[in-house]
N, C-alpha and C positions, 0 to 999 in steps of 0.2 A: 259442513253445515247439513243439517239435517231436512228435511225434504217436507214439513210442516208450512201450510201456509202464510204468507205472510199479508200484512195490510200498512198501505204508508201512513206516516202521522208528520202533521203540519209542523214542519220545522224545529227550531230547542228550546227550551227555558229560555236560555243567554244567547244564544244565537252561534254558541262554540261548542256542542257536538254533541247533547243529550241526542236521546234515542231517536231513530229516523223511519224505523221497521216497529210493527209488534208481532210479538207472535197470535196468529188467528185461530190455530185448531187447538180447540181448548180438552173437547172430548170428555167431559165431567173430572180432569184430572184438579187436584188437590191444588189448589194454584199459590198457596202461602211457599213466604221462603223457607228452607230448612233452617235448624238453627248451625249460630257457629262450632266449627267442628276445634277437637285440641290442638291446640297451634304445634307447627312444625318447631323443630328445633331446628333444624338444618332447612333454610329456606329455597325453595325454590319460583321456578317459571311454569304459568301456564305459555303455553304456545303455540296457542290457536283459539280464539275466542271471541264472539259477535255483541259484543256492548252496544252495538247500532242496533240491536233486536230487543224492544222490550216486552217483558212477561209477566204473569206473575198478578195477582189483585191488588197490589201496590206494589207499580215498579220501582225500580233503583234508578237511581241515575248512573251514570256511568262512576262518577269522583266517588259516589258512595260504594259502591261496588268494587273500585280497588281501593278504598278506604278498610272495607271487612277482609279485601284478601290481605293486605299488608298487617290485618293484627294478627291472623293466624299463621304466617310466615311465607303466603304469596309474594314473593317481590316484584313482579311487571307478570308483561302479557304483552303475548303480538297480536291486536286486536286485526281481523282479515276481512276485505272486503270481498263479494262476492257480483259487481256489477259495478257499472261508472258512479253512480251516486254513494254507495256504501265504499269505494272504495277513496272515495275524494273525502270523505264522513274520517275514513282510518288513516287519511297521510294529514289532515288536519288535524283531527285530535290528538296523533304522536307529539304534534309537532307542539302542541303545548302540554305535553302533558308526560311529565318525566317517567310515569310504571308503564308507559306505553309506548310498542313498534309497533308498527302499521307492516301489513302486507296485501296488496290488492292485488284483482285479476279479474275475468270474467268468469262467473260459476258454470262448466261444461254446461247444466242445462238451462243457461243463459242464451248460448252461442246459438243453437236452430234456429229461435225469433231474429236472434240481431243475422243473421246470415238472409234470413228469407224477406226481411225490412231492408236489407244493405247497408247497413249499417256496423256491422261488426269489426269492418279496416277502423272506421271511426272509433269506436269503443276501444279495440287495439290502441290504436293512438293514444288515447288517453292513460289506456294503461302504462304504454309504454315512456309516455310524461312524466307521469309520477311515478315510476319506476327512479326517475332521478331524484326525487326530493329527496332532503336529509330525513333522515329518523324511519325509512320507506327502507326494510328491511331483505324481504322476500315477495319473491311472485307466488300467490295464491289465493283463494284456489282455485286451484285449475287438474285439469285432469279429463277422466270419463269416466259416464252416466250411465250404463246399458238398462238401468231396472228402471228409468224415469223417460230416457227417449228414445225412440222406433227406429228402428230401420234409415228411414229416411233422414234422419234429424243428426246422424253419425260422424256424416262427410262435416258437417259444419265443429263436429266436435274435436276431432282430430285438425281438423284446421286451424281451430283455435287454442287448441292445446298446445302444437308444437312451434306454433308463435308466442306461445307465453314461454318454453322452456329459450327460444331463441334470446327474448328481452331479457330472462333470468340471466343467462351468461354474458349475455351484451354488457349488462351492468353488476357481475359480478355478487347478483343478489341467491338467497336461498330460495329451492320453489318448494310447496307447499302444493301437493297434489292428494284431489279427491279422485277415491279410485269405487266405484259400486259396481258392482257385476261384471266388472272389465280389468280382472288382473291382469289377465295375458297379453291385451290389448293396450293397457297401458304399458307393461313391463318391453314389450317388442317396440314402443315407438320410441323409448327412453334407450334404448339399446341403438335405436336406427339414427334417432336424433342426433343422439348423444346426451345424455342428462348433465345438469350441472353440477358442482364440484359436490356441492354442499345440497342434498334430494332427501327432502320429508314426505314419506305418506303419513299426511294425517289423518286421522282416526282410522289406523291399521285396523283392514277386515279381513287379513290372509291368514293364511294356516301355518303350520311350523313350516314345513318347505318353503311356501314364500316367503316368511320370516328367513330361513337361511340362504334362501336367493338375493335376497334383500343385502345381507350380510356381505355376500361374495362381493357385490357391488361398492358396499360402503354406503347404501342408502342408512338412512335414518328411521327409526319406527316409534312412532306418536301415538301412546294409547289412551283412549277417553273412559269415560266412567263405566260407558257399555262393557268392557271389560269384567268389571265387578256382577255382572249377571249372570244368574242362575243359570241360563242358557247356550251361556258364552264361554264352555270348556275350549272350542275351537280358540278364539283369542289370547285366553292360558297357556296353551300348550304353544301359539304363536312364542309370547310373552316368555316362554320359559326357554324360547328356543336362539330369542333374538342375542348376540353379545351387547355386556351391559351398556358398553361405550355407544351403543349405535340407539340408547332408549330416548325416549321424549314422553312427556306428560301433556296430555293438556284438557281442556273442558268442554268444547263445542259448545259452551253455554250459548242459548241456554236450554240447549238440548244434553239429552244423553247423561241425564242426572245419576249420581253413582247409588248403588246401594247405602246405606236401607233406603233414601225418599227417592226413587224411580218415579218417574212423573209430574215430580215439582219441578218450579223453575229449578234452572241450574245456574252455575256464576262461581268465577273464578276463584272464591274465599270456599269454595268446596271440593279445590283440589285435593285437598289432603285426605280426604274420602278413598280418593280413588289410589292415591298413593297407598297410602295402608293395604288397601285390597293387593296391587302389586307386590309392595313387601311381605306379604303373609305365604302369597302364593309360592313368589321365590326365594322363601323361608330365610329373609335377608332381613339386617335390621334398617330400618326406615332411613333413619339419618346417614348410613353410609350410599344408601339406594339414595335419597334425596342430594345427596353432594355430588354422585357420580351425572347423574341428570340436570343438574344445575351446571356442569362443567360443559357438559353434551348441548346442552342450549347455547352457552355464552361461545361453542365452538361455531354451531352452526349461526347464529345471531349479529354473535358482537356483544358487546358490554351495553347495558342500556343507557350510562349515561356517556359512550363514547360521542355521541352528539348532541349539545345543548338543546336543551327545548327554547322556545323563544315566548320569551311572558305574552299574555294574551294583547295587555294595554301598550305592547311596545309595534302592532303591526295591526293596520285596518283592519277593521272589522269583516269586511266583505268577504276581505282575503284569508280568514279563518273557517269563515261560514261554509259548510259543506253547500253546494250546488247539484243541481238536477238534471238530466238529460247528456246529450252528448258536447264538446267543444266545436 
């Protein structure tokens, strides 16, 4: 998740999981959505993406949103929480909603506050709750923050990180780790911990070394749209460096919009953006690059319809409705 603020919004249309977040910093950016891009032939998965966050001068709803990515050949999304609310938002909406897995966790710079309120065993807990639901995929994200908290705010980071990697192998789930200005630091505690089987950095920011430390290990590398920018030869040469088996795709929608519309909302039907920019780079053709990443997901995931969704009208209402604060 991208580091733009956020503002809550009073509950959903239906009360089963429209958006819960918007995004706040607007910054005079272009706020229309792009149009649809040429549909993939070879479809694949975003896998990682906040449909809790709406954007945009007419949001989408979430159903519309994989409504566009499923004509252009998006087939699901692990929609990821990033605190107790958003992340009870993504094990409820999987769980009625068949192009979606859920992955929850506390976002490293979540962990300070809940540490210095006491609250952060609580918020664990919860995580670690729905860690067991059905359709509740991976732990994420979780990780560390050094470009967003001080010194001081550290101790609670790593506290909370390697309590998320403990629940990921407790239950057998994939983790999904945000890593900003802290390779080393992340890459030493995953080493010390021990990481789990199946380890994604999403939105890989490392360089070709890390990409092939990454490799040594059998980590996973997730690259977002940022990729595709002018600026971003570093993530290329990552990208060219990583083996294919070890790729992932995904959107951080609805941040990290891909070339050409940088700035606009972003949203998982504009995967194929950023796929092309990969294949171009790694002078591969798309649909063999799209099938190999689409196999790389369903390894690290599971099948999306390996567990039933459950119709909305066959279980309370209440008990669909994302809730607020801690259990």
């Amino acid at each position: 998740m991208a580091s733009d603020s956020l503002v809550g919004l009073d509950g959903g249309i239906d009360g089963y999981g429209s958006a819960i977040r918007r995004r706040d910093n607007t910054k005079g950016r272009d706020l229309s959505y792009p149009p649809l891009p040429e549909p993939l032939t070879v479809p694949v998965y975003d896998n990682h993406t906040h449909l809790e966050i709406a954007d945009g001068e007419h949001p989408l709803d979430y159903r519309e949103q994989l409504d566009r990515a499923s004509s252009v050949g998006v087939r699901g999304v692990i929609q990821v929480g990033g605190d107790v609310e958003t992340s009870r938002w993504s094990a409820a909406a999987a769980l009625i909603e068949p192009r979606m897995l859920a992955a929850v966790a506390i976002h490293p710079n979540e962990a300070p506050a809940l540490e210095t309120a006491g609250t952060l065993d609580d918020a664990l807990a919860v995580i670690n709750e729905l860690a067991g639901q059905s359709r509740v995929v991976a732990v994420g994200e979780t990780g560390l923050d050094f470009f967003r908290t001080s010194e001081d705010g550290r101790a609670a980071q790593f506290r909370s990180f390697e309590a998320h990697i403990r629940i990921a192998k407790e239950h057998n789930l994939a983790l999904q780790i945000h890593d900003r200005d802290a390779h080393e630091a992340v890459i030493e505690t995953l080493l010390r911990v021990g990481a789990p089987e199946r380890t994604v950095f999403h939105c890989f920011s490392g360089d070709a070394d890390m990409a092939r430390l990454c490799a040594e290990h059998g980590w996973y590398m997730s690259f977002a749209g940022n990729v595709t920018f002018k600026n971003a030869g570093n993530l290329r040469e990552a990208l060219a460096a990583a083996p294919r088996n070890l790729l992932l795709v995904e959107t951080d929608a609805p941040f990290l919009t891909p070339l050409p519309y940088r700035g606009r909302p972003n949203a998982p039907y504009l995967l194929p953006n950023t796929l092309r920019g990969m294949a171009a780079h790694l002078e591969t053709d798309i649909s063999l690059l799209s099938a190999q990443i689409t196999a790389n997901t369903e390894l690290v995931y599971g099948r999306w319809d390996a567990e039933p969704v459950t119709a909305a009208h066959d279980e309370p209402r209440h008990d669909l409705t994302p809730r607020g604060g801690l259990a």
